[in-house]
N, C-alpha and C positions, 0 to 999 in steps of 0.2 A: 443384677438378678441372675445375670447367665454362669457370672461367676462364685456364685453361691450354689445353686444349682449342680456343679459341678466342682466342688470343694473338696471333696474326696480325691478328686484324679489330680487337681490344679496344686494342693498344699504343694509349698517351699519349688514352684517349678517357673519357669518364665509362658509370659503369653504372647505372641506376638498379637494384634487386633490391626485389622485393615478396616478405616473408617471412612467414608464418603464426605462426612463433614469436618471442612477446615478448621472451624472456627473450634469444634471440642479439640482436634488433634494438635493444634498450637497452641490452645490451653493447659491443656495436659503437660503438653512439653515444656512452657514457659512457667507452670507450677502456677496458673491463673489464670485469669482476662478482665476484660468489663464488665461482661454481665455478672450480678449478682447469684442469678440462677443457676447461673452455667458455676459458677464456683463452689456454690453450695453442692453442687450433686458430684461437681468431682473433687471437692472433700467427702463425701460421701465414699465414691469409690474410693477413693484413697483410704481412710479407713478401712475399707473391705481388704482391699492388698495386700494390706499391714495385718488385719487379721491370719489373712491366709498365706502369711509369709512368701510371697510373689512375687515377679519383678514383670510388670505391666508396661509395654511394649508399643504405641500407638502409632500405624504410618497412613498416609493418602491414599484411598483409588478412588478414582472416578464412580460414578454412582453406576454408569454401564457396563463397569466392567466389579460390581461389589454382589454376586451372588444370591446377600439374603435380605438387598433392595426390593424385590419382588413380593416376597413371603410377608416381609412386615407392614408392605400399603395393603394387603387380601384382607378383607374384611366380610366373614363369615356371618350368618343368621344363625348358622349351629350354638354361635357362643350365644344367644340371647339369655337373659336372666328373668323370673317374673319381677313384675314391680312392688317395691316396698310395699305396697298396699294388699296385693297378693299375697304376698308372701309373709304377712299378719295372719291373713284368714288360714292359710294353710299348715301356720305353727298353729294356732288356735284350735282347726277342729281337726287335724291330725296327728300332732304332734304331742298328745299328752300336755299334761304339766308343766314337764321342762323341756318341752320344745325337739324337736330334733338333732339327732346325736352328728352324723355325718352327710355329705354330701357327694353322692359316689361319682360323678360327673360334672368336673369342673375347671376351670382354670384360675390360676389364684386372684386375678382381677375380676370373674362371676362368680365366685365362689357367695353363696350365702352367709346369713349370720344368727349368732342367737339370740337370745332377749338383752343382751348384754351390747350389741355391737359389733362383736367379734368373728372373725370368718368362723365359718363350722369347718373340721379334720375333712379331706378330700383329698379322693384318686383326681392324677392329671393323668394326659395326655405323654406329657415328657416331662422328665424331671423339672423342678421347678425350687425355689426355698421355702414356697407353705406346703407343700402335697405330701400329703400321709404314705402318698404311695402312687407307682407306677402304672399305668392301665390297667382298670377295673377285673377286666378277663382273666388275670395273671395272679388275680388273689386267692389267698383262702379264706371265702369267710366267715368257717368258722370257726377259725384262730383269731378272728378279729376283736370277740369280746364283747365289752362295753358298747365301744363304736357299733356296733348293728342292731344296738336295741331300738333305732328306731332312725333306718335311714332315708334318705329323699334322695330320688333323679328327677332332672328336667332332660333325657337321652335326645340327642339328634334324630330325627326323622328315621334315618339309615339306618338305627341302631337300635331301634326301641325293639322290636322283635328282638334281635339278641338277648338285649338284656331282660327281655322277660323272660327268655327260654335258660339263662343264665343264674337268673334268683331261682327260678325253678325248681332248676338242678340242686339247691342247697335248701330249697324250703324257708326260703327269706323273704319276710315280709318286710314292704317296703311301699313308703308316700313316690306312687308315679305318675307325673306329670304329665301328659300329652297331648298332641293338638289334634284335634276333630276335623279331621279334613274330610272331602268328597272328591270321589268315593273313597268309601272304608277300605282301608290296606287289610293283609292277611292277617295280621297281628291282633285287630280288635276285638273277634269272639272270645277268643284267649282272654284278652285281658277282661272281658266285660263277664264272661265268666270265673275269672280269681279274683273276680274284687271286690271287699268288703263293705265296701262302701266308698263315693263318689260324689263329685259335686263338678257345675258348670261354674268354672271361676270368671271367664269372658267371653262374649260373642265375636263375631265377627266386626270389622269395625271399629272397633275399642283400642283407640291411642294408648291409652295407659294401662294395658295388659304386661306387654312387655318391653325391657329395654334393650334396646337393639346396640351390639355394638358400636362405637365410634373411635377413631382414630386420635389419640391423643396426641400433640403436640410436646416434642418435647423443653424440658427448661422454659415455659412460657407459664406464667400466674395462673390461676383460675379463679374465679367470683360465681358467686351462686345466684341460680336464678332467683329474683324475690315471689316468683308464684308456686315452684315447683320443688326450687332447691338443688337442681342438678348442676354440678359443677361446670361452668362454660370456660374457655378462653377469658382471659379480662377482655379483650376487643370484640365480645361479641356482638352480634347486634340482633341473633332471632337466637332463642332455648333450644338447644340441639333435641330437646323430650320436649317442650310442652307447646314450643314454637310462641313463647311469648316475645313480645318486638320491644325492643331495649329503648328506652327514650335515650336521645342524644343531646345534648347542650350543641350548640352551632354556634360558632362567634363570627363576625362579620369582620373581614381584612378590607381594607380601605385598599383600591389600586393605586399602584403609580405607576400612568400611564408615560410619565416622563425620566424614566429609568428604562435605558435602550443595552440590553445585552450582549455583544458578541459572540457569541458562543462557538463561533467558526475560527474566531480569531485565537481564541482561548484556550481550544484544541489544536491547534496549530503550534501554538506557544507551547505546550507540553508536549507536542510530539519531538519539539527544536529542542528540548531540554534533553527528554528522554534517547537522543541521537547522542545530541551532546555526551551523555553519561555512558552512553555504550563503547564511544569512540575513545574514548582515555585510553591510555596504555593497560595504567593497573585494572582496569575492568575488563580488558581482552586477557591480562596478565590469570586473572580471576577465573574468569571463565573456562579457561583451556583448564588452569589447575583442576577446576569441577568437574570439568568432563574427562580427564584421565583419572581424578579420584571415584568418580563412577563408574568407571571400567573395569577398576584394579577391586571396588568392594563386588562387582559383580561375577569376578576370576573365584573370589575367596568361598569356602564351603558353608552352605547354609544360605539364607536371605537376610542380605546385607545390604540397607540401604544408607539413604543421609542421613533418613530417620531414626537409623535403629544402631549408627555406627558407632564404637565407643573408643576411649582414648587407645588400646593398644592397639584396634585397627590403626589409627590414624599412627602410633609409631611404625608400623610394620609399613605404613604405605610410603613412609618416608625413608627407611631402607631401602625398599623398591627403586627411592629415588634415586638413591645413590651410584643405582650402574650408569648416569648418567653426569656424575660428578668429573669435576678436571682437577682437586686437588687431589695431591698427594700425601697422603700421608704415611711417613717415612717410621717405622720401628726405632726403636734405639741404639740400635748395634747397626743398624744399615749405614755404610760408608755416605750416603749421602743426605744424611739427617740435616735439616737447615736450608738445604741448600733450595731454591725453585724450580717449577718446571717441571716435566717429566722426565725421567731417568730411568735406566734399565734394569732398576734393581726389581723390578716384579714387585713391589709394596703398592696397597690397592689404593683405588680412586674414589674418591668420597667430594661428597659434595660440602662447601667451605662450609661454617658452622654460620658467620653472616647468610650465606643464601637458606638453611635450616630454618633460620629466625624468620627469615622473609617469607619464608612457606609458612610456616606457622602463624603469622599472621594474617596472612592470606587466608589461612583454611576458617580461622577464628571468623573472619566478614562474612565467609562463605554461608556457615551454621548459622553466622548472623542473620542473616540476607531469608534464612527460610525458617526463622523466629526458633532457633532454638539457641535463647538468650540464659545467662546469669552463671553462676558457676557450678561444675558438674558434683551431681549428686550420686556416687557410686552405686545408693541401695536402690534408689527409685530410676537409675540412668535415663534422668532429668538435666538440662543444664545444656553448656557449649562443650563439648565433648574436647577444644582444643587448648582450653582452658584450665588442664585438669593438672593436676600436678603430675603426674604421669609423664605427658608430653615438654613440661618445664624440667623434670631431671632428665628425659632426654636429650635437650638443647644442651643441658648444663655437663651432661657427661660428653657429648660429641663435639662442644669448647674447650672443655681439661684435655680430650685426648690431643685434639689437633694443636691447642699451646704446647703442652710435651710436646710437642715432636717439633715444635717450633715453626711451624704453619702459622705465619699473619696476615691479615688481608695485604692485596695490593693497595698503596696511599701515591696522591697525585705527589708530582714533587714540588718542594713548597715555594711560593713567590713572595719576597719579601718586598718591604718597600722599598729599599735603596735599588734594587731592579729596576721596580716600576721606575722610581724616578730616572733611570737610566733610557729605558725603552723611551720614556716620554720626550727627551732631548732627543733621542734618535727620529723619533717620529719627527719634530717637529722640525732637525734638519732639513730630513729628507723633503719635508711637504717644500721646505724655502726651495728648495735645488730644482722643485720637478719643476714644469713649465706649463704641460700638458694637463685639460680637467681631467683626462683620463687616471692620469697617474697620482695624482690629487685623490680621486674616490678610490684607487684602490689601497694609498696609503693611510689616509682617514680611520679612525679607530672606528 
């Protein structure tokens, strides 16, 4: 919605998004998940992307430190809407014929509708993908036309005096909405003197006057109530409007009380694993690689994370590595081409194209390791990012160079069998000869 909204500025540009929730940002990344829900709505967005030719960007923060975590649990009484029921009576004896044309005060989730179902044209707040338009103040209404033949507000408290004094100013008649509180604000002579006529649509008291916002869950079903109709959570168990109480089915689990759990032991067992898995070589081997690959994306210009890095970061970071190579790789005119070792001919040091592969593998577990699985997608930059073919003709040109120049790995030297069968006569001399257990266990294979 936000990027529809903003479709104008966003066409053919990249977004980055900072998301508090794991489970959509490894979604995203992985091109899916399990939930059904959650895939649905990020084909959804996907779709939108690809309309607005984008490259949508998804990484982690924490919810404490995500900005506009606050804004969207605030749950206002300004956005309240009247109830369907109302809002019968008030297209019926206000609205003419055919009902009412716009809604100068709304947000596209309260916005009203017409006999049809469909939202009525409405000023927002902030840009939005239904609003006719930008803050009610800022318009002209009467370039508006059609749309004001016959408009409605339900105005904020705070705001109803403006926008009386607002229609005013244009000589715009208009269905307005407002609550009867005590005592009378300054606004009410005003209005009780402009107005054509009026009616008490609820008292005080009255549940089903209006609907109060509520905080929607996202990617979760929803079921309607059977009294009222209002869309609940599938799990609900009271009507967020009518407060009807949900009957429940309960099914009875038989105990076994002769099923004795560990659970201390059990955790203990996975801590001895999870030690286990830290202390291997290649997982220290691993780690260090991550944390110098975090340093070097966070040197580089712009906001560069695991999440957001792509194949030519990941060649350049392996250039970097290179000030830290011992082979040599000789030119072809250099007097000491073939030869091993280092030499003083000033030809640079690179890292063997064997340890290259081995980085590259490594980085591949790494992206593994924090679900950015399957192979890299250039337009969506979805995918393992070390997987790309990118980073594979880079292996493959820094093997051609270093065979040129005749750079081969070091190889043990080889033992054949007639050896062994040689050492083994030997050994089994010497053990005849010794006397001592000592000399016994150190001759012993």
């Amino acid at each position: 919605m936000a990027l529809m909204a903003f479709k104008d500025k966003l066409f053919n540009a990249r977004v980055d998004a900072f998301v508090d929730n794991k489970a959509v940002v490894e979604a995203w990344n992985n091109q899916g998940g399990r939930s059904l829900e959650l895939n649905m709505a990020l084909k959804r967005l996907f779709f939108t992307t690809s309309k607005l030719s984008l490259s949508l960007h998804m990484s982690y923060i924490p919810t404490g430190q995500n900005p506009a975590d606050a804004p969207s649990r605030r749950l206002s009484h300004s956005d309240s809407k009247l109830s369907d029921g109302l809002w019968q009576i008030v297209q019926k004896e206000f609205g003419g014929r055919e009902g009412h044309t716009c809604d100068l005060m709304a947000l596209d989730s309260n916005s009203m509708t017409d006999a049809h179902g469909y939202s009525l044209p409405h000023f927002t707040p902030i840009p939005s993908p239904g609003s006719s338009g930008v803050n009610l103040f800022t318009q002209g209404l009467a370039s508006l036309g059609a749309l004001m033949a016959r408009p409605y507000v339900f105005p904020p408290m705070a705001l109803t005096g403006p926008i009386l004094k607002f229609l005013q100013s244009f000589k715009q008649s208009c269905t307005v909405v407002v609550l009867d509180v005590f005592p009378k604000t300054y606004w009410w002579p005003l209005l009780m003197n402009k107005a054509v006529k009026s009616r008490c649509l609820a008292v005080r008291g009255d549940g089903n006057a209006l609907l109060l916002p509520v905080m929607a869950k996202l990617f979760v079903q929803s079921v309607k109530c059977p009294t009222c109709g209002h869309a609940n959570d599938f799990d609900f168990r009271f009507c967020q409007r009518c407060g009807y109480k949900r009957k429940v089915m309960t099914t009875l689990v038989k105990e076994h009380s002769d099923v004795i759990v560990d659970l201390d032991g059990i955790e203990v067992r996975l801590q001895q694993l999870l030690h286990y898995d830290q202390a291997t070589s290649y997982k220290k081997q691993k780690d260090s690689l991550q944390r110098e690959l975090e340093a070097f994306l966070g040197a580089l210009p712009g906001f560069v994370t695991l999440a957001t890095v792509t194949p030519r970061d990941l060649c350049r970071f392996l250039i970097f590595k290179d000030k830290r190579g011992k082979t040599q790789v000789h030119l072809n005119t250099c007097e000491f081409l073939g030869q091993r070792g280092k030499q003083s001919c000033g030809c640079p040091l690179r890292l063997s194209y064997k340890t290259v592969d081995s980085y590259i593998g490594k980085l591949r577990s790494i992206f593994h390791s924090i679900g950015r699985d399957g192979e890299w997608d250039k337009r969506l930059g979805l995918g393992n990012p070390a997987s790309d073919k990118l980073v594979k003709d880079y292996l493959r040109l820094v093997t051609a160079e270093q065979l040129q120049a005749r750079v081969t790995p070091k190889q043990a030297t080889p033992f054949f069998v007639d050896k062994l069968t040689q050492l083994s006569k030997y050994l089994e001399g010497e053990l005849a000869r010794s006397k001592s257990k000592l000399d016994r266990f150190i001759i012993a294979p």
